[in-house]
C-alpha positions in Angstrom: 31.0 312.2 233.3 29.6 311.1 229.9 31.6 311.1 226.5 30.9 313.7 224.0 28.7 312.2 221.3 31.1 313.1 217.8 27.7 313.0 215.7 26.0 315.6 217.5 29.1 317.9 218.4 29.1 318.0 214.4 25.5 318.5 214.2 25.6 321.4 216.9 28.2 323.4 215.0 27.0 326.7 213.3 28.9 326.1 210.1 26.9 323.1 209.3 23.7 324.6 210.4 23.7 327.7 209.3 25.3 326.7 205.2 22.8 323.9 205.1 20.0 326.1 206.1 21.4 328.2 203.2 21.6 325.9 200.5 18.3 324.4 201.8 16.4 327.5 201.2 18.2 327.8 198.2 16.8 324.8 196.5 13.3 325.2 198.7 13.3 328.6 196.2 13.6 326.5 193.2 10.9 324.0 194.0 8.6 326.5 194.9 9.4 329.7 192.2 12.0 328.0 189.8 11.0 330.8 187.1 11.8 333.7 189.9 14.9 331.9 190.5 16.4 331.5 187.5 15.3 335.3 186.3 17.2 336.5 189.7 19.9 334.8 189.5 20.9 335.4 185.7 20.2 339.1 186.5 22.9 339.0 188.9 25.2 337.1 187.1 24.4 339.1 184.0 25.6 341.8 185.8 28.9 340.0 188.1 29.8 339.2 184.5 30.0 342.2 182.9 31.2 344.5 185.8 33.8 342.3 187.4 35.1 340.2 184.4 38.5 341.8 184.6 38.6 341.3 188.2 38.3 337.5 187.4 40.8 337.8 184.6 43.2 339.7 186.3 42.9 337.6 189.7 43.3 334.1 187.9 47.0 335.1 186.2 47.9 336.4 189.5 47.1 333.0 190.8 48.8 331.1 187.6 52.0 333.3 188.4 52.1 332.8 191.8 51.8 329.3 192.0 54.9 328.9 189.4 56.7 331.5 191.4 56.5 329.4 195.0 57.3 326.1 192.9 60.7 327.6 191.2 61.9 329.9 194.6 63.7 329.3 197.4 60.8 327.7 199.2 60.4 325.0 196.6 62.0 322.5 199.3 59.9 323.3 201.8 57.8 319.5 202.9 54.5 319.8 203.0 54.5 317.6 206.5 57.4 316.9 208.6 60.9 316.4 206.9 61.2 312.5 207.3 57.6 311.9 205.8 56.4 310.4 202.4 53.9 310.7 200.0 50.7 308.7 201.1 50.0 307.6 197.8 51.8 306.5 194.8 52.1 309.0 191.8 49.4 307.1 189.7 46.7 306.9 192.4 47.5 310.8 193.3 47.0 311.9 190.3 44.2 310.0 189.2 42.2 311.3 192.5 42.8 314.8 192.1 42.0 314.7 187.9 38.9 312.8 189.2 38.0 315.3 191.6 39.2 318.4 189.8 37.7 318.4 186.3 37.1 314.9 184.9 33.4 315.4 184.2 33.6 318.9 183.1 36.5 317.5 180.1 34.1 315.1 179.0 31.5 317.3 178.1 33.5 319.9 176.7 36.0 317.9 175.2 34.3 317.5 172.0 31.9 320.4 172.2 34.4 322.9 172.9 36.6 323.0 170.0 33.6 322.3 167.7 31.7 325.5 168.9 34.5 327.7 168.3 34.9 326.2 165.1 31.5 327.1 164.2 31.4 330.0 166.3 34.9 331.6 166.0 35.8 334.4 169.2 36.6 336.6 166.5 34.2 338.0 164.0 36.5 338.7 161.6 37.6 334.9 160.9 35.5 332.7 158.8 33.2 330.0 160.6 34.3 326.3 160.1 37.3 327.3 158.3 41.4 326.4 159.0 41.9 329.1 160.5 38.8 328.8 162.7 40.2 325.5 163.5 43.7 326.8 164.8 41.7 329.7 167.0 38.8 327.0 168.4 41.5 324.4 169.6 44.0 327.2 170.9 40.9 328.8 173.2 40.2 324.9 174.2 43.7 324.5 175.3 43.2 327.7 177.0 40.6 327.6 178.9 41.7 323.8 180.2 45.4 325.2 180.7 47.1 326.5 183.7 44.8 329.2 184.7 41.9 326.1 186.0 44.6 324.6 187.9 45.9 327.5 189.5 43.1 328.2 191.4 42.9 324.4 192.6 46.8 324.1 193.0 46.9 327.6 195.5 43.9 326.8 197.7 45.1 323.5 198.1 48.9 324.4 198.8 47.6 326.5 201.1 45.4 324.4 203.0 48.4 321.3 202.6 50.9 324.3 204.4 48.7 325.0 207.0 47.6 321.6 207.8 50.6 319.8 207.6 53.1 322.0 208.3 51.6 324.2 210.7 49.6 321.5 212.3 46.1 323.8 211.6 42.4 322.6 210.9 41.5 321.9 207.1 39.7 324.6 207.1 39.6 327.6 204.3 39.6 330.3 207.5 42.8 328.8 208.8 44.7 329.5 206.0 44.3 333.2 206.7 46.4 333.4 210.0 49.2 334.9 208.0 47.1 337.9 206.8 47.7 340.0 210.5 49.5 339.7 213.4 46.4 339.6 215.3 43.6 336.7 215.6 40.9 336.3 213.5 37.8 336.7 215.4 36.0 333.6 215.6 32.9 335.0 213.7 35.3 336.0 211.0 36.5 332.5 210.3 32.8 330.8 210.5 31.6 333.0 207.9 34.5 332.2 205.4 34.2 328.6 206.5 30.2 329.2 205.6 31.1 331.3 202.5 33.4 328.1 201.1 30.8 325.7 201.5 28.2 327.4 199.9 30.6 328.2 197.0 31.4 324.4 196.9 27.8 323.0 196.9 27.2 325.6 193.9 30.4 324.7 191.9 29.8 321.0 192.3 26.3 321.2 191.6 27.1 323.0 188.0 29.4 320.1 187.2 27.1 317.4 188.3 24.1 319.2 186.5 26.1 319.4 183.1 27.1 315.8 183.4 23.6 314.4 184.4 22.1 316.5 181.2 25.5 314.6 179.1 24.1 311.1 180.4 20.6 312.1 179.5 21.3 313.4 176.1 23.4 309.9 175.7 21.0 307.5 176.8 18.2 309.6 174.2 20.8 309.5 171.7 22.0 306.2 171.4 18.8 304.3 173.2 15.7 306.6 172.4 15.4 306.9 175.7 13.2 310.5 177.2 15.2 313.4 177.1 13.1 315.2 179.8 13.2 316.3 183.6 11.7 313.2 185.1 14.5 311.0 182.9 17.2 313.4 184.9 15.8 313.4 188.1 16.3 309.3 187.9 20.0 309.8 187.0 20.2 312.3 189.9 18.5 309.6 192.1 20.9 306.7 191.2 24.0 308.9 191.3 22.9 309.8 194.9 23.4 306.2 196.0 26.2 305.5 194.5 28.0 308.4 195.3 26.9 308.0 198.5 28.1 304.6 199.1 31.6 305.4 198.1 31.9 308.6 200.1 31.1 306.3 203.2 33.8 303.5 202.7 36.3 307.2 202.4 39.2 308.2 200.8 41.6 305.0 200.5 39.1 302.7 199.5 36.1 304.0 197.2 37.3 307.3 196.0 40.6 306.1 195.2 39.2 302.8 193.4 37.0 304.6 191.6 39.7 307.7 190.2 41.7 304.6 189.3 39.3 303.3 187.0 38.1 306.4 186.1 41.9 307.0 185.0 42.1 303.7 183.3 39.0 304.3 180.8 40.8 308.2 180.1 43.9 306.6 179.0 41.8 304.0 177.0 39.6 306.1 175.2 42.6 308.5 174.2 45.0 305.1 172.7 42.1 304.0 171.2 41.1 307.2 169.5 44.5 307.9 168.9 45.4 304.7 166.7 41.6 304.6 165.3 41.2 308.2 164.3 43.7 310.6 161.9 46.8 309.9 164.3 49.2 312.4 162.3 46.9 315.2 162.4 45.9 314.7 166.2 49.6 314.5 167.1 50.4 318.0 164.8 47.3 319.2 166.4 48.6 318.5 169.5 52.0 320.2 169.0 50.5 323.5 167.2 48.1 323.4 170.1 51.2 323.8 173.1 52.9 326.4 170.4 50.0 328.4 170.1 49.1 328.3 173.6 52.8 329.0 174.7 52.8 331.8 172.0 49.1 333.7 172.8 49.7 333.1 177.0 50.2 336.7 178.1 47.4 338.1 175.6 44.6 335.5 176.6 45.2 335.8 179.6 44.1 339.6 179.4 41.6 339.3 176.8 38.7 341.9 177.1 36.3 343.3 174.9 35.9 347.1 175.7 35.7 348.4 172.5 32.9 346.2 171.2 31.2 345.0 173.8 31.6 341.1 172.2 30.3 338.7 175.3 32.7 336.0 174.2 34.5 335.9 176.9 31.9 336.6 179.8 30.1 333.8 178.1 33.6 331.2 178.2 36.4 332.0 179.7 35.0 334.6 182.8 32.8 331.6 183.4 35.3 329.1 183.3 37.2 331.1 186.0 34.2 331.1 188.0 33.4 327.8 187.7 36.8 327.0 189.5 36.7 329.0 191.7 33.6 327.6 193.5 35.2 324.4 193.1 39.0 325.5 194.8 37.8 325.2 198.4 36.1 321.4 197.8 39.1 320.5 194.9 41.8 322.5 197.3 40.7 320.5 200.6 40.6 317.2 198.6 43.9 317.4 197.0 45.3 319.2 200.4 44.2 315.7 201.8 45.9 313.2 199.6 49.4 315.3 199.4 51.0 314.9 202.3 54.3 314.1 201.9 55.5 316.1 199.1 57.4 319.3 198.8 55.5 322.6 197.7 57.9 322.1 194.1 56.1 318.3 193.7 52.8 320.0 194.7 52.8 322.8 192.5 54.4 320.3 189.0 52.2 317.6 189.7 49.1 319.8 190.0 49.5 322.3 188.1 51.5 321.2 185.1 49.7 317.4 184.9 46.4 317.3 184.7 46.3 320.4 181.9 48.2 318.4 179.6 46.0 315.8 180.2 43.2 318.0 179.2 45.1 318.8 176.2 45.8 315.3 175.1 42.1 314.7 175.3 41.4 317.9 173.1 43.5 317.0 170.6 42.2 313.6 170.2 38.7 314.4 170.4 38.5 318.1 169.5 41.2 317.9 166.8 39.4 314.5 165.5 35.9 316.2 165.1 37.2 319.4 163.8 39.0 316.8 161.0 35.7 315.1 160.1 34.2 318.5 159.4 36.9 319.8 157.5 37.8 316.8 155.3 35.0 314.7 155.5 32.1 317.1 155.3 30.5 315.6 158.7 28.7 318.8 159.8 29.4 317.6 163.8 29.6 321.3 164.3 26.2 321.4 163.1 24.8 318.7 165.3 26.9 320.5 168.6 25.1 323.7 167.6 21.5 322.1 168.2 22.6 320.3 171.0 25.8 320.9 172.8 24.9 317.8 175.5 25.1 314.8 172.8 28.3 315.9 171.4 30.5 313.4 172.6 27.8 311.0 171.3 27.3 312.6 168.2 31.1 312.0 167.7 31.3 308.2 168.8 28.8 307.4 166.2 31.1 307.6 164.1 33.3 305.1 164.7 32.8 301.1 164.9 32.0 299.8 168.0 29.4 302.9 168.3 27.1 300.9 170.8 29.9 299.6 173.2 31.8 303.2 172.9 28.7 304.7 173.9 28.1 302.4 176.6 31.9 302.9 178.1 31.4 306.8 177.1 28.4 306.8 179.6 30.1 304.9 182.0 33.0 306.9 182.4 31.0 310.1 182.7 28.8 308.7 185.6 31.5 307.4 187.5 33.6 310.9 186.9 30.6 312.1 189.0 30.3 309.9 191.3 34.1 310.5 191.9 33.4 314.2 191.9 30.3 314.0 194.2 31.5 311.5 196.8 34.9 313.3 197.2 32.8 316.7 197.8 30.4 315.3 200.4 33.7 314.1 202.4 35.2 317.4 202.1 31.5 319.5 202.9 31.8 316.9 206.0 35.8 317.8 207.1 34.3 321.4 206.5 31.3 321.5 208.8 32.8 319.5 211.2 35.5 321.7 212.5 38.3 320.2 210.4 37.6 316.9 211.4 39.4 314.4 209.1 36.6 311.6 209.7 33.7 313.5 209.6 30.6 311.3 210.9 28.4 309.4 208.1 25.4 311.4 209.8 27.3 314.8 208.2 28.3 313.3 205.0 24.6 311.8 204.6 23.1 315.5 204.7 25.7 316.5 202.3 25.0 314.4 199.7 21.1 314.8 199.7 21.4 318.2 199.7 23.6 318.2 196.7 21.7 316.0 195.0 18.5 317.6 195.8 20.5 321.4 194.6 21.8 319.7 191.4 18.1 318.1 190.9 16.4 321.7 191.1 19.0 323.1 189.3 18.5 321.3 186.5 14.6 321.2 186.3 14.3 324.8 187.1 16.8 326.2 184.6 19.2 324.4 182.7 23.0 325.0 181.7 21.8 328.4 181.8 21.4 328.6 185.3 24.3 326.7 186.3 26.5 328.8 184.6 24.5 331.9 185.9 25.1 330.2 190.4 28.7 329.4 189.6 29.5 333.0 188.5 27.5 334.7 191.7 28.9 332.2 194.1 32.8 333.0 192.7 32.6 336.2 193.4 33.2 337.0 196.5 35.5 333.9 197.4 38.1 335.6 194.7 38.7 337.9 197.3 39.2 335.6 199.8 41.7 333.3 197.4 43.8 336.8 196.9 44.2 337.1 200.9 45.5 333.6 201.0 47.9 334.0 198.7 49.2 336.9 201.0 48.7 334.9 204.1 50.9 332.1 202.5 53.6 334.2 200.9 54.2 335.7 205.0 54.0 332.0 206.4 56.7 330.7 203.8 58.7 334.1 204.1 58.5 334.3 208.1 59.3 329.7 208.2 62.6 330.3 206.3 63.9 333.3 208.3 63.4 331.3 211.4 65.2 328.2 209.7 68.3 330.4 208.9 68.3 332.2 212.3 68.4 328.5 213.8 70.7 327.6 211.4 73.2 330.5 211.6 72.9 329.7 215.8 74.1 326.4 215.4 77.0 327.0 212.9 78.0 329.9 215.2 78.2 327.2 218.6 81.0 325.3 217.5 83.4 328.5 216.6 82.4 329.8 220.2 83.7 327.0 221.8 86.6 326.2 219.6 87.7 329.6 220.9 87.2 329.2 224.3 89.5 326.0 224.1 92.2 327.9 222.1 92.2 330.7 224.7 92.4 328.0 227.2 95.2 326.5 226.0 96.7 329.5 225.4 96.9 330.8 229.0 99.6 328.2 230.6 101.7 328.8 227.5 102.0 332.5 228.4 102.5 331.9 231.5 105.2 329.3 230.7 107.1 331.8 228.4 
């Protein structure tokens, strides 16, 4: 009887086949009719947008209070793994993973040109462009859209998937975390097409980040070098990005994924010190402060933010996106971070990624947001003007000025390539676990695939349409897997609900044995002493 060959059993199973296929047609429609693509596809998300925005808004709170319900309730405690176990990896290197994988390129880029647009372009009509009070409202949205509401989406899917996994010894897969929807079993075809649907939504989300930071790197390199600012300059990047990201995702999780979210983390917390002590460090640090107040303060209202009355497509255009954007990512971020968790309780699960990496994200706001949106007010440096024109070379736009300009922009465009390498490498492991039945060592064969179809999606992407359009896939892709997040969050509320009435019924068993037999022995005793008297 000959062994099973691993590589093709992952090669023969339908999820793999049938989501590359997809995504492979996909990009084939982009090479062949990019213009037909791209008109499509904004159509749709034109209309997703504007028809189901309050779906999105409404969904993502849900999520937010959720998650901080599960961390501050009864099943808190509850180990995400077996009661003796501990964390696999240290704090440090667990949260500099799941910031790497969640949203570290996506920071960069906006971190600057965020707060600046807003400031030029305030939400409201009513306040006056690149003015204080346009200032207050462009860093609060910034803080906003960075806050809580990202990370609930990753910090739910991956709780979920963590639970399941470790605690229910179940496949990491996004279809398994649905067994606590029904009493009855999911037909098989149910779970390969949620499998199928994750993926797709994955290789879309990913592909919007990589494509916004391979336009970033672009813009950089014609900024600061002269260097072509043009489709075959990007399709290079794309190319050496593949093998590097690559690389890393074959060497796996504990060696080049978590070296490279530890350097990655390393150059965040540099840049911030040094932009901190070299920029106006009172204002950045007030900044910082009004920036939690206000955000604290405006929480229940943004969170419901609509424009019925006017029509206004601010927040289709920012925050609707945003959610979408996540969303796409959660089953890729979710696996990744369900992956590198074991160990810790739902409580450390749910503080740790939910509550870090968004003040993270407003640290880096401040500084770099609150720091440009100082130039232009005091020192008359029109950055808002140069973001306008070109929202790509903000970051760059900002470094120049400062000493050190060529060296910052150097370590700048390191940090942003390795942020998708990071990004990249940890998604083509996941897609792999994914399409390989929940296999945690997915074959190299798998991951291979994975990452040339990414970087052949991202590549088209790019070429075809622009920001434009990767805005326009993440927002169709999100869509439907909404749905599918609201289920788990049912699924997982039963699970926990059902684990801790069994515990207490085990519990309230045991503490009932001793009584039974300490009565027994009492009426024992008890018989030759009435006899006696």
């Amino acid at each position: 009887m000959t062994k099973k060959n691993p590589e093709r059993a992952s090669f023969n199973n339908s999820v793999f086949k049938i989501s590359a296929v997809i995504v492979a047609l996909f990009a084939l429609w982009g090479v062949l009719s990019p213009e037909s693509m791209t008109k499509n596809a904004a159509a749709v998300a034109n209309y997703i947008g504007s028809s189901f925005g309050w779906f999105y808004l409404v969904s993502v709170a849900f999520f937010v209070a959720f998650c901080l319900f599960l961390a501050f309730s009864k099943y808190g405690n509850i180990k995400l793994g077996t009661e003796d176990e501990k964390p696999e990896f240290s704090f440090f290197a667990w949260i500099s993973m799941l910031f790497a994988a969640g949203f570290g390129a996506g920071i960069v880029f906006w971190g600057v040109a965020e707060p600046l647009t807003h400031f030029a372009n305030p939400p409201n009509s009513s306040i006056e462009p690149q003015s204080a009070e346009a200032a207050r409202v462009a860093m609060n949205y910034s803080f906003f859209n960075w806050g809580l509401h990202q990370w609930s989406v990753f910090t739910l899917v991956g709780l979920a998937l963590a639970y399941f996994q470790f605690r229910k010894k179940s496949k990491l897969l996004i279809s398994e975390t649905l067994d606590g929807v029904s009493k009855k079993k999911m037909s098989s075809k149910l779970k390969k097409s949620i499998n199928i649907l994750a993926v797709v939504a994955t290789v879309t989300g990913v592909a919007t980040s990589l494509g916004m930071g391979v336009l970033q790197i672009n813009a950089g390199l014609s900024h600061v070098f002269s260097l072509p600012d043009n489709a075959g300059m990007q399709i290079g990047i794309v190319s050496i990005m593949f093998v590097l990201f690559t690389l890393s995702a074959l060497t796996g999780v504990n060696k080049g994924i978590k070296i490279l979210s530890n350097l990655n983390m390393f150059l965040v917390v540099g840049f911030m010190l040094f932009f901190l002590f070299n920029g106006p460090t009172v204002f950045i640090l007030e900044t910082f402060v009004l920036g939690i107040g206000d955000y604290i303060t405006n929480f229940i209202g943004m969170s419901f933010q609509m424009s019925p009355y006017t029509g206004d497509p601010w927040v289709k255009d920012w925050t609707v996106f945003y959610w979408a954007w996540v969303i796409t990512w959660s089953p890729f971020v979710g696996s990744f971070v369900a992956r590198i968790s074991r160990g810790r309780t739902i409580r450390q699960f749910v503080s740790g990624v939910l509550i870090v990496p968004p003040v993270i994200a407003f640290m880096w706001m401040a500084i770099f947001g609150g720091t440009g949106i100082y130039m232009d007010l005091f020192q008359n440096t029109a950055l808002s003007t140069a973001v306008s024109e070109n929202v790509a070379t903000a970051i760059f736009v900002f470094l120049e000025q400062f000493p050190l300009y060529g060296l910052l922009s150097v370590l700048m465009l390191a940090l942003i390539m390795i942020f998708l390498v990071t990004s990249a490498d940890s998604t083509v492991y996941v897609l792999g676990i994914m399409t390989s039945d929940g296999n945690e060592n997915p074959s190299n064969a798998v991951k291979g695939i994975w990452a040339v179809l990414i970087a052949v999606i991202t590549g088209v992407l790019i070429v075809s349409s622009g920001l434009q359009g990767l805005q326009s896939v993440a927002l169709i892709a999100a869509l439907p897997f909404t749905v599918i997040m609201l289920l788990i969050s049912v699924s997982l509320i039963k699970s926990l609900s059902q684990e801790k009435f069994e515990t207490a019924a085990q519990k309230n068993e045991l503490e009932l044995k001793p009584v039974l037999v300490t009565t027994d022995k009492a009426s024992a005793e008890e018989g030759p002493l009435k006899k006696k008297a």
